[in-house]
DRENROLO-27666 format. One record per residue: x, y, z of N, C-alpha, C, O in turn; residue number from 1; residue in one letter. Coordinates in Angstrom, 2 decimals, decimal comma, padded with zeros to 5 digits, always signed. Layout:
X	Y	Z	X	Y	Z	X	Y	Z	X	Y	Z	NUM	A;
...
//
This chain:
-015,31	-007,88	-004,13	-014,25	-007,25	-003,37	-013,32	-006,51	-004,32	-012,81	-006,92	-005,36	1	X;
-013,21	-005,31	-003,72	-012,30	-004,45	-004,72	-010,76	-004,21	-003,66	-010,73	-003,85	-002,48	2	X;
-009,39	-004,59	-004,72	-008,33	-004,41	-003,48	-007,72	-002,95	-004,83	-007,62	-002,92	-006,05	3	X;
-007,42	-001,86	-003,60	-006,48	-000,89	-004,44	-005,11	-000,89	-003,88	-004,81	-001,31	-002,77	4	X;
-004,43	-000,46	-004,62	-002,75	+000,37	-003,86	-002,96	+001,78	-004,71	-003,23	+002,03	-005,89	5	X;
-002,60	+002,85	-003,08	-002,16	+004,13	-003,20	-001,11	+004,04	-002,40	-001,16	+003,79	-001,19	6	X;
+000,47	+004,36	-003,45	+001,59	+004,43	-003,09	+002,83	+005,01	-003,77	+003,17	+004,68	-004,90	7	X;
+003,47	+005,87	-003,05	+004,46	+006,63	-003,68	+006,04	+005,49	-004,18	+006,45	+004,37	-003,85	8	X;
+006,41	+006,42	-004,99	+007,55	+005,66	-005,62	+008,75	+006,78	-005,73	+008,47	+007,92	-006,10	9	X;
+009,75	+006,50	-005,48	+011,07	+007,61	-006,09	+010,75	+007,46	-007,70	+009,70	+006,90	-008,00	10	X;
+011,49	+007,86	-008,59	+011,71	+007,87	-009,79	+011,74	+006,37	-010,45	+011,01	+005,86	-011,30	11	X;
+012,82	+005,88	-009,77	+013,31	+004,50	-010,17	+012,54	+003,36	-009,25	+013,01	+002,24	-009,04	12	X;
+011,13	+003,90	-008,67	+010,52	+002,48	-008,35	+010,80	+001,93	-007,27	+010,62	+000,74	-007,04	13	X;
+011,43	+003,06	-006,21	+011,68	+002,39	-005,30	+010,55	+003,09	-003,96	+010,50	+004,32	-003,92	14	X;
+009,70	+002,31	-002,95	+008,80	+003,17	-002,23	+009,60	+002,99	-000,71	+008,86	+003,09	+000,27	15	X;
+010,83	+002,77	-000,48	+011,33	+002,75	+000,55	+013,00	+002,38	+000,37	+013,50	+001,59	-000,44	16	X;
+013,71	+003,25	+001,44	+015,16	+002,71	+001,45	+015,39	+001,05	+001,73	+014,51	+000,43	+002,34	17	X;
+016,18	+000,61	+001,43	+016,69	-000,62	+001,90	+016,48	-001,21	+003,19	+016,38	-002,40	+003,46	18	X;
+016,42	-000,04	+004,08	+016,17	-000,60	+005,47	+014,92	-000,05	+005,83	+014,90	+000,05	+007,06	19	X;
+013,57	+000,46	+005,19	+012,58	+000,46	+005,06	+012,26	+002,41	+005,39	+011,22	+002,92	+005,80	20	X;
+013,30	+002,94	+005,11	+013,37	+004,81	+005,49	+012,50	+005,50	+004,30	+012,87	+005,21	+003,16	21	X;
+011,46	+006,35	+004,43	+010,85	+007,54	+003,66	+011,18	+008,36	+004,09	+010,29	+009,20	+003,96	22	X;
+012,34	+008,92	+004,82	+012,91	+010,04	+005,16	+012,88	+011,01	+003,60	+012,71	+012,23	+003,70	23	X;
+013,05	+010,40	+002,23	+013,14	+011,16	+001,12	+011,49	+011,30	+000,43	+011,30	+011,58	-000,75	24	X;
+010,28	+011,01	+001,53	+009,03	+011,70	+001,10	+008,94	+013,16	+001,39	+009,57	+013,72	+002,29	25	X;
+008,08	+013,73	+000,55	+008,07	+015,13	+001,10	+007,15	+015,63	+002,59	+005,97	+015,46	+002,88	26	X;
+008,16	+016,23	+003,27	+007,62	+016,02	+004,01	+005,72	+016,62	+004,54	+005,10	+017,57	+004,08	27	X;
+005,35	+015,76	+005,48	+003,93	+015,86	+005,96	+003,33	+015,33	+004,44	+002,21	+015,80	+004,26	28	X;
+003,64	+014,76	+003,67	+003,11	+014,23	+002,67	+003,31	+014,74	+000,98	+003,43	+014,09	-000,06	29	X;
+003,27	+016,22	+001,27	+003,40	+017,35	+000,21	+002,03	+017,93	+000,06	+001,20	+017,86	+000,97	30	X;
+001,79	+018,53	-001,10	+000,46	+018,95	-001,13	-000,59	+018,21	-001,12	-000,30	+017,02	-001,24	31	X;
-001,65	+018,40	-001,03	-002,94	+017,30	-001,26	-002,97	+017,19	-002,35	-003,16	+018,11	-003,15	32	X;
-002,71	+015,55	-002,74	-003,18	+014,77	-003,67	-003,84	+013,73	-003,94	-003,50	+012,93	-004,81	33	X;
-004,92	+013,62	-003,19	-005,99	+012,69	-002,93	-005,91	+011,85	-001,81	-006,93	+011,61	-001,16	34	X;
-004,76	+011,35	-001,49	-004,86	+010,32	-000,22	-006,07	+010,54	+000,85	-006,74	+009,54	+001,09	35	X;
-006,29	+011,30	+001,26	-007,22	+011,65	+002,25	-008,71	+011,12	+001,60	-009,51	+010,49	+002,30	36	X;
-008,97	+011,44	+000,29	-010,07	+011,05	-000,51	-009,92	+009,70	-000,42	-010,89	+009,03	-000,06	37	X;
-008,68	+009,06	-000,75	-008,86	+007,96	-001,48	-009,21	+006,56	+000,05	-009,57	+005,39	+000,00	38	X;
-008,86	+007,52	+001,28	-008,68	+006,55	+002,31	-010,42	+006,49	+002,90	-010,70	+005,59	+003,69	39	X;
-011,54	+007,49	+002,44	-012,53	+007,34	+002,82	-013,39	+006,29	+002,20	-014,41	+005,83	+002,70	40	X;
-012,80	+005,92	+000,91	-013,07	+004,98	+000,18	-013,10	+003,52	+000,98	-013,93	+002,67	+000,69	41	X;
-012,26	+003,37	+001,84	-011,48	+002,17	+001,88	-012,30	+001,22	+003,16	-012,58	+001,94	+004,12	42	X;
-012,71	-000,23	+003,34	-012,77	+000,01	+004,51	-011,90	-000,65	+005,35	-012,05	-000,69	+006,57	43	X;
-010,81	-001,28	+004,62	-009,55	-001,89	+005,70	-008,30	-001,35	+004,85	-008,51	-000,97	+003,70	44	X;
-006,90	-001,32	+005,43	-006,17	-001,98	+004,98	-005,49	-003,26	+005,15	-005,80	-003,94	+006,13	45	X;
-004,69	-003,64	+004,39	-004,19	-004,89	+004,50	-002,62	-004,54	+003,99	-002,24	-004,25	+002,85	46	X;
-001,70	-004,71	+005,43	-000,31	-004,32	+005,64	+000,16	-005,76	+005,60	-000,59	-006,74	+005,66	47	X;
+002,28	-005,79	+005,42	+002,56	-006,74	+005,55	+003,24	-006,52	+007,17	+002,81	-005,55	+007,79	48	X;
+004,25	-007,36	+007,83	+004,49	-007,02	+008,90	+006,11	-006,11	+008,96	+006,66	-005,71	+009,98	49	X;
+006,51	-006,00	+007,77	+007,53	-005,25	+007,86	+007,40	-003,64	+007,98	+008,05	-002,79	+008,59	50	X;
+006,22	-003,60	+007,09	+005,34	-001,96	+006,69	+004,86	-001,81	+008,57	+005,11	-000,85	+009,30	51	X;
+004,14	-003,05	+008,96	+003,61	-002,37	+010,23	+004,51	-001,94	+011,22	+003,95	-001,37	+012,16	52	X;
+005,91	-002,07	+011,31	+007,04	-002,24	+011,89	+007,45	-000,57	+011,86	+007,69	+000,07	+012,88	53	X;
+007,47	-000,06	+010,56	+007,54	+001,22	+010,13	+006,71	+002,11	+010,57	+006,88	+003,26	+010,96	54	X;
+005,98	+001,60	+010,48	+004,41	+002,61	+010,48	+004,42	+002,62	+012,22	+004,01	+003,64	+012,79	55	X;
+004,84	+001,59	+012,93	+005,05	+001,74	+014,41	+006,15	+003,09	+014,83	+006,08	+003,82	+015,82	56	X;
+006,77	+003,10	+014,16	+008,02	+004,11	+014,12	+007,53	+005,61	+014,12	+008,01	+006,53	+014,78	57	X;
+006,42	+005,67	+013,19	+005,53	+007,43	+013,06	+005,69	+007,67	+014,57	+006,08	+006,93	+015,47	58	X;
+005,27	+008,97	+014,55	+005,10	+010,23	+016,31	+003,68	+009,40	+016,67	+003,50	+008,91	+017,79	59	X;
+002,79	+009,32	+015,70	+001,45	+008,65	+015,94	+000,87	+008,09	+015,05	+001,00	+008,52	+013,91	60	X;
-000,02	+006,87	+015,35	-000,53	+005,63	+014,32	-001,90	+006,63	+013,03	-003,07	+007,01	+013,03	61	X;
-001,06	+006,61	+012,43	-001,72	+007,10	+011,27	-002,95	+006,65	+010,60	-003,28	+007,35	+009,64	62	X;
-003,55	+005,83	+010,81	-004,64	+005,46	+010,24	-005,77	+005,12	+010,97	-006,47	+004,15	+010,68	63	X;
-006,11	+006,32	+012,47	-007,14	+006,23	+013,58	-007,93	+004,66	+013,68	-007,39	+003,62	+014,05	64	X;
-009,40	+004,83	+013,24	-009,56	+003,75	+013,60	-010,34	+003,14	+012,57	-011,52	+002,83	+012,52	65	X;
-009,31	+003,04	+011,66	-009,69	+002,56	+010,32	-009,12	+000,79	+010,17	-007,95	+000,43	+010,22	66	X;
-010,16	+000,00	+010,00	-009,23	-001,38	+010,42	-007,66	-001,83	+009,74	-007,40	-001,45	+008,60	67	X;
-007,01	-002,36	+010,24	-005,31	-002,67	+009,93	-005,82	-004,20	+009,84	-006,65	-004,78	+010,54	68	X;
-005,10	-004,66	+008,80	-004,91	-006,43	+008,79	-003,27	-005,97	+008,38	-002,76	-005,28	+007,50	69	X;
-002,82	-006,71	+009,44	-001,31	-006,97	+009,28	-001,01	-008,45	+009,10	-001,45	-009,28	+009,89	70	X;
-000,04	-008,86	+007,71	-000,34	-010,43	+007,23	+001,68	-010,69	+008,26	+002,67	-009,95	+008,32	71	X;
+001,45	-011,75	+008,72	+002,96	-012,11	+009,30	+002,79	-013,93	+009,32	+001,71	-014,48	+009,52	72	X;
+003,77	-014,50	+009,14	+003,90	-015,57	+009,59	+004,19	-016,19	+011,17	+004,54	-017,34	+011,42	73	X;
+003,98	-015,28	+012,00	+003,77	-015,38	+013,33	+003,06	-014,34	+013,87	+003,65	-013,53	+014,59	74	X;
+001,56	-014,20	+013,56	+001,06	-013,24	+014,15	+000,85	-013,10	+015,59	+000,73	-011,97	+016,05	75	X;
+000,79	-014,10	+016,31	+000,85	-014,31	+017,70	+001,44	-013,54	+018,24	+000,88	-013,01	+019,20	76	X;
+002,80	-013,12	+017,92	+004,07	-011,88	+018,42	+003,74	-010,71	+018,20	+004,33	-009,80	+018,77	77	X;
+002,62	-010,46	+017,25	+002,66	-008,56	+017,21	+001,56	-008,14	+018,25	+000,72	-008,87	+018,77	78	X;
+001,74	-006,92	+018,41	+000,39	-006,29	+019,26	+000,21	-005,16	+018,48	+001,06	-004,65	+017,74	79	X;
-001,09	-004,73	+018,71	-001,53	-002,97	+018,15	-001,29	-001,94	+019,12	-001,48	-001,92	+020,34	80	X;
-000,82	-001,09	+018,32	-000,41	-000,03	+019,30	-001,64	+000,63	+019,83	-002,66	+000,19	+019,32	81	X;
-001,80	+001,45	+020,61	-002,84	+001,82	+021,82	-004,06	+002,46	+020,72	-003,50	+002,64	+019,64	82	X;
-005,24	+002,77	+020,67	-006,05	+003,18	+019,57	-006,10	+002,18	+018,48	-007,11	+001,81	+017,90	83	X;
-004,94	+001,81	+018,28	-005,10	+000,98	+016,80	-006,26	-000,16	+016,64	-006,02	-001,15	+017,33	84	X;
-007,09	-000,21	+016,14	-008,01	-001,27	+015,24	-007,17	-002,93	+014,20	-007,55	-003,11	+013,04	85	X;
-006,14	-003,91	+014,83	-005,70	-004,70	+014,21	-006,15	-005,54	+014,06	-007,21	-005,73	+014,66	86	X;
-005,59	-006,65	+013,07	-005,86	-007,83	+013,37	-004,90	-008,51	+012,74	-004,55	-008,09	+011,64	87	X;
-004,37	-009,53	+013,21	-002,77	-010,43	+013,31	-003,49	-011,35	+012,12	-004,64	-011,75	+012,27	88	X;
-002,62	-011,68	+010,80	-003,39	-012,92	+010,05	-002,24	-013,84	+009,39	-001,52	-013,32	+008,54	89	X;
-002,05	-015,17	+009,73	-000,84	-015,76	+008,44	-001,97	-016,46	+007,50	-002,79	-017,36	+007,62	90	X;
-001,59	-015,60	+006,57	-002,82	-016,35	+005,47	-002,56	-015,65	+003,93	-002,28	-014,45	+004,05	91	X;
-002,58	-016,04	+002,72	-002,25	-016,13	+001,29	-003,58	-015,08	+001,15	-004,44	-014,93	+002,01	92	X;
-003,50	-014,38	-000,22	-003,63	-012,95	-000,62	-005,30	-013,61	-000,63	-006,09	-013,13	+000,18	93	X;
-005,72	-014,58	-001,48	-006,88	-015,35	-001,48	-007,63	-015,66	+000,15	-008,86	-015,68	+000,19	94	X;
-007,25	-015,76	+000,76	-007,62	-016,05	+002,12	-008,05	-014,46	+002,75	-009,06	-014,00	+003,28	95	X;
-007,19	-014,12	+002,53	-007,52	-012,51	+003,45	-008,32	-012,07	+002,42	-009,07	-011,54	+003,24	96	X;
-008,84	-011,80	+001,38	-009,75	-011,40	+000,53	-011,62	-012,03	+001,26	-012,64	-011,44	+001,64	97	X;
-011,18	-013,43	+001,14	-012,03	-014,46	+001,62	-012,67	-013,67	+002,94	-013,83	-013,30	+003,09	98	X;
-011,88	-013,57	+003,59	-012,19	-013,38	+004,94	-012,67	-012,66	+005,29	-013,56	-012,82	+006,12	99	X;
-012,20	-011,13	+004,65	-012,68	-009,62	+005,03	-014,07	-009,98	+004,09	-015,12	-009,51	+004,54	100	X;
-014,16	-010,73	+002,89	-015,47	-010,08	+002,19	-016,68	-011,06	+003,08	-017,89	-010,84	+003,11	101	X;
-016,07	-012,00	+003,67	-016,73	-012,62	+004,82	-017,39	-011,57	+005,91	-018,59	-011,42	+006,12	102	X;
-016,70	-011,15	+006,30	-016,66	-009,89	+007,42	-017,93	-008,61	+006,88	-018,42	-007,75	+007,61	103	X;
-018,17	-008,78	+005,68	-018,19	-007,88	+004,87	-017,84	-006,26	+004,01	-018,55	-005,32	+003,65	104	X;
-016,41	-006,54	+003,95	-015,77	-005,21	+003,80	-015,63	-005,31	+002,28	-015,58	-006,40	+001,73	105	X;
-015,58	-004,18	+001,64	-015,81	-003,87	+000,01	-014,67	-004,02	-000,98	-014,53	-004,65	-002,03	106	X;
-013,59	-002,88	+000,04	-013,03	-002,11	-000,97	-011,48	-002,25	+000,11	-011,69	-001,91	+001,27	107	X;
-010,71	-002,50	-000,05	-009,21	-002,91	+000,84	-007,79	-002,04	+000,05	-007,51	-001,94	-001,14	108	X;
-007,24	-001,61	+001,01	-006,02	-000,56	+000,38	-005,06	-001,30	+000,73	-004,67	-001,09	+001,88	109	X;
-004,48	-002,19	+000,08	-003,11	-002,89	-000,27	-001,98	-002,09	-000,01	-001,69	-001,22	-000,83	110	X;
-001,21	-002,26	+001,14	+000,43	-001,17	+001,03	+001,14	-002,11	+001,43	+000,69	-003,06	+002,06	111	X;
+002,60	-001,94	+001,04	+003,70	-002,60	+001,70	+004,67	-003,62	+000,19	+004,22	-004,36	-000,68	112	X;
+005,63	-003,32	+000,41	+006,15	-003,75	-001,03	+005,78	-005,35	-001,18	+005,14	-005,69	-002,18	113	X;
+006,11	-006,17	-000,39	+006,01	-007,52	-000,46	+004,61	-007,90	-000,57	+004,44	-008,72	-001,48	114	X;
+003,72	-007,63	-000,03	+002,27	-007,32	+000,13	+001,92	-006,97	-000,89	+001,39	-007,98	-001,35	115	X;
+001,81	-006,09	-001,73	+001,63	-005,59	-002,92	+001,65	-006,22	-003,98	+000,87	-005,98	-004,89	116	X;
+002,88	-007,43	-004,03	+003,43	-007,66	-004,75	+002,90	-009,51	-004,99	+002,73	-010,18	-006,00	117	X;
+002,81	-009,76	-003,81	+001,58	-011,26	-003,83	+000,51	-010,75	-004,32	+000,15	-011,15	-005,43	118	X;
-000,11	-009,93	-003,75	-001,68	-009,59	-004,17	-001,41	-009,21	-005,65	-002,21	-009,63	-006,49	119	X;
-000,37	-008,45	-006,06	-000,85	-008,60	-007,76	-000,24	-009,92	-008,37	-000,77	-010,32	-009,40	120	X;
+000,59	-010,50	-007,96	+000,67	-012,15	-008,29	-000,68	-012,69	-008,44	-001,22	-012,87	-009,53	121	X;
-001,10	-012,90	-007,49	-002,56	-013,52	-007,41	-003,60	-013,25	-008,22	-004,60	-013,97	-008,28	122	X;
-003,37	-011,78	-009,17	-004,41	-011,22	-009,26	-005,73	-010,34	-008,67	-006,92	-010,10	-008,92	123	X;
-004,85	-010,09	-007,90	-006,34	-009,72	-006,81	-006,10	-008,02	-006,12	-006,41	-007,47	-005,06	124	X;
-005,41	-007,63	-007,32	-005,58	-006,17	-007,16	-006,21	-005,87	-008,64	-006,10	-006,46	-009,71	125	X;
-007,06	-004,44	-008,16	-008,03	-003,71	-009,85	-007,37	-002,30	-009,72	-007,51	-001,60	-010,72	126	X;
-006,86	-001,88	-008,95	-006,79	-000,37	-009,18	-004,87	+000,39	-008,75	-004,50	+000,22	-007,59	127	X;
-004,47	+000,68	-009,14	-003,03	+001,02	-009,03	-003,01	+002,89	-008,86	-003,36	+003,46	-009,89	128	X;
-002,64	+003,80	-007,67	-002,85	+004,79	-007,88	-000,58	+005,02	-007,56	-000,23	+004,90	-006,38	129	X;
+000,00	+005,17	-008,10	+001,12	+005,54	-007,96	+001,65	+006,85	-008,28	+001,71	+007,29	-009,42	130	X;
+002,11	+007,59	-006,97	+002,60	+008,76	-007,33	+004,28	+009,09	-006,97	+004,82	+008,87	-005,89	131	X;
+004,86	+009,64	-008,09	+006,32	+009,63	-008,38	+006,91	+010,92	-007,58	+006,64	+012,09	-007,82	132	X;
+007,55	+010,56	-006,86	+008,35	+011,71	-006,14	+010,25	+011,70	-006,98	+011,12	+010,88	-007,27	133	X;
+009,96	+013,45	-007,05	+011,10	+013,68	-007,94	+012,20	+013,11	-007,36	+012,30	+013,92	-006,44	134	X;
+013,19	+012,27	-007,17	+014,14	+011,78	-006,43	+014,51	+010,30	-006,75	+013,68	+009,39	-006,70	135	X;
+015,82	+010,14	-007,09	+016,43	+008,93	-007,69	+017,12	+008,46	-006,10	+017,97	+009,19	-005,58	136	X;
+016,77	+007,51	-005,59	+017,57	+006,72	-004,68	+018,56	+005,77	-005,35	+019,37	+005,52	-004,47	137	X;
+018,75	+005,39	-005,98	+019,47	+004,01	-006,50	+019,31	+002,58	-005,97	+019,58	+001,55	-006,59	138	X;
+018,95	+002,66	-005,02	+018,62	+001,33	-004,35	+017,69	+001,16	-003,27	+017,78	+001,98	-002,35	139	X;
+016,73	+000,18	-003,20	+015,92	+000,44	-001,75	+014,59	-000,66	-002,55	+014,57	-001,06	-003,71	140	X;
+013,71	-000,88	-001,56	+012,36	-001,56	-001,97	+011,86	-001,48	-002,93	+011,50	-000,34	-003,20	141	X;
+011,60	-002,37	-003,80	+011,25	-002,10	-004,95	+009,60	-002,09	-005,01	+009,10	-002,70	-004,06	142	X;
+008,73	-001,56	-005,87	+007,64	-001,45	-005,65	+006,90	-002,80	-006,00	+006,01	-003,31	-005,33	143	X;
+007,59	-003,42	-007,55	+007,30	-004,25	-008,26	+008,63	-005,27	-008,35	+009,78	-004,83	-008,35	144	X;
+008,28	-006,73	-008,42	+009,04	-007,99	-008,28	+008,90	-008,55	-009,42	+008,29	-008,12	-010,40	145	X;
+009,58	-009,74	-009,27	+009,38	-010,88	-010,67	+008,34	-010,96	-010,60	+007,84	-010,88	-009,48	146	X;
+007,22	-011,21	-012,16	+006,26	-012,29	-012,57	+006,14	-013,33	-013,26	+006,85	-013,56	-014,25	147	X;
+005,41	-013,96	-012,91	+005,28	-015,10	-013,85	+004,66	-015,05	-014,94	+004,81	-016,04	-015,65	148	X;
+003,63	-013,79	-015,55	+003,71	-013,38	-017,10	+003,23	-012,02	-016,56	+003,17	-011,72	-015,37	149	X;
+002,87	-011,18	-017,68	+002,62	-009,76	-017,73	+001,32	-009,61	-017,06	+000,30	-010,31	-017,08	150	X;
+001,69	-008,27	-016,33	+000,41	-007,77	-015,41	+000,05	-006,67	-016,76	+000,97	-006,31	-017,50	151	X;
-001,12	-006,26	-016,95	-001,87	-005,56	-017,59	-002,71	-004,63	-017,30	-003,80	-004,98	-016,85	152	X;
-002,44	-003,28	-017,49	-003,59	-002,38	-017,33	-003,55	-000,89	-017,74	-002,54	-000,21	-017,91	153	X;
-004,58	-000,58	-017,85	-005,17	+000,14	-018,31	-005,40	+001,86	-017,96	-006,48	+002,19	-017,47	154	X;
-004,34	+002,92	-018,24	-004,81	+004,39	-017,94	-005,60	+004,91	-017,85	-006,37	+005,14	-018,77	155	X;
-005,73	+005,36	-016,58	-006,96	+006,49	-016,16	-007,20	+007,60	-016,15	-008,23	+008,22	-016,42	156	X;
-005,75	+008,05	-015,65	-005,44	+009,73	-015,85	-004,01	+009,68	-015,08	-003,63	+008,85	-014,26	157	X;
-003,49	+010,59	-015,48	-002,10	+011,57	-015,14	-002,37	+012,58	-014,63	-002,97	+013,31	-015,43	158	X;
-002,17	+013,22	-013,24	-001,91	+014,57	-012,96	-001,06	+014,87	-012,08	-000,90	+014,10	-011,14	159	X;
-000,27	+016,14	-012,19	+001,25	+017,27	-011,94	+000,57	+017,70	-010,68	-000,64	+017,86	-010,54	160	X;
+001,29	+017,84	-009,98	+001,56	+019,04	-008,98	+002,66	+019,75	-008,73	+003,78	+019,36	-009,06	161	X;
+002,37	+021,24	-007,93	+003,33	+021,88	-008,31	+004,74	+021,56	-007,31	+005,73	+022,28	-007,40	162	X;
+004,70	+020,67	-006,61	+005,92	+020,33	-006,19	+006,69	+019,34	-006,82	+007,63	+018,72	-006,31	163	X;
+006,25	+019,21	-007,93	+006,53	+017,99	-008,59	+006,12	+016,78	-008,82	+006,50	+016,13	-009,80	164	X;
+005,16	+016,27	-007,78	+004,76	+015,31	-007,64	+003,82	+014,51	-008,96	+002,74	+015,08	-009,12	165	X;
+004,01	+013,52	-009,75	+003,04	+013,08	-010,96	+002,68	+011,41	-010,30	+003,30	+010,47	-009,79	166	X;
+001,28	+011,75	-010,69	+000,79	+010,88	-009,94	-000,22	+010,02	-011,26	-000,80	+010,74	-012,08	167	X;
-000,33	+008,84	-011,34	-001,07	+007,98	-012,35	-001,97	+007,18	-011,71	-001,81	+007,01	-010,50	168	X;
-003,27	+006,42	-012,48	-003,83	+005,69	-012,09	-004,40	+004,84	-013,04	-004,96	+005,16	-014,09	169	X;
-004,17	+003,48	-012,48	-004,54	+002,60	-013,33	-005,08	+001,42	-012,87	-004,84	+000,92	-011,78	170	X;
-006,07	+000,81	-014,03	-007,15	-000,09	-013,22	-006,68	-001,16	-014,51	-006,33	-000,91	-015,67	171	X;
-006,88	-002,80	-013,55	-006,21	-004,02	-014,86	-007,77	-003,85	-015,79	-008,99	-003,67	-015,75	172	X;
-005,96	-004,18	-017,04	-006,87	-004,16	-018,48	-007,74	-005,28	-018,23	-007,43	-006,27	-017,55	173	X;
-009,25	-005,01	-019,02	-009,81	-005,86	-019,66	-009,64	-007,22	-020,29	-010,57	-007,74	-020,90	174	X;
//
């Protein structure tokens, strides 16, 4: 099982306001910079329930019918919005790994700050694609939390776009 994150950051690391706003992404995304590639890759994601809360908020559910695992400690309370492909799970970063490669799914796109942030606790992310949007918020979600020792890894490539956008990728060191 391979888990990635493709996810934007302001300058200072933050991928959402305080009260969970990307009003400061560019908008419709900006130019193409792989997302679209990188989502054919994928065959679930795995959201937390604050991200799905947001993502309820879009004009329309953005990710057709590509499967959603939304992790909550009361999944019983959420529903999928109309089209959506969900599935409600309270279960540790190890468990939902377990489960989907049970299911047999490959390759899982990790989003959501808290979410993100167990799964690289655990270890159980290989691939980091982060792209920096020119813009200092000062405060808001942080992408990355405390650890309990150093996460490690390894550069893949750097590339610019012309709106500014610099985008990196990195897979854990060896």
């Amino acid at each position: 099982m391979k888990a990635s994150v493709f996810i934007a950051t302001s300058l200072d690391g933050f991928i959402a306001r305080s009260d969970g706003g990307l009003d400061w992404l560019p908008e419709g995304g900006g130019e193409p910079h792989g997302y679209t590639e990188f989502m054919t890759t994928v065959d679930a994601l795995v959201i937390g329930r604050k991200t799905f809360e947001t993502v309820l908020s879009f004009p329309e559910w953005p990710y057709g019918t590509k499967p959603v695992i939304v992790l909550s400690s009361s999944p019983e309370t959420l529903e999928a919005p109309p089209g959506a492909i969900c599935t409600f799970m309270a279960a540790t970063p190890t468990e939902v790994i377990d489960r989907l490669a049970a299911r047999g799914m490959g390759h899982l796109y990790i989003d959501g700050g808290v979410t993100i942030q167990r799964f690289l606790t655990a270890g159980l992310i290989q691939r980091l694609i982060i792209t920096r949007v020119p813009v200092v918020l000062g405060t808001g979600i942080p992408l990355f939390g405390p650890v309990a020792h150093d996460l490690r890894f390894t550069h893949v490539a750097t590339r610019a776009y012309p709106s500014g956008l610099v985008q990196s990728e990195y897979v854990v060191a060896a």
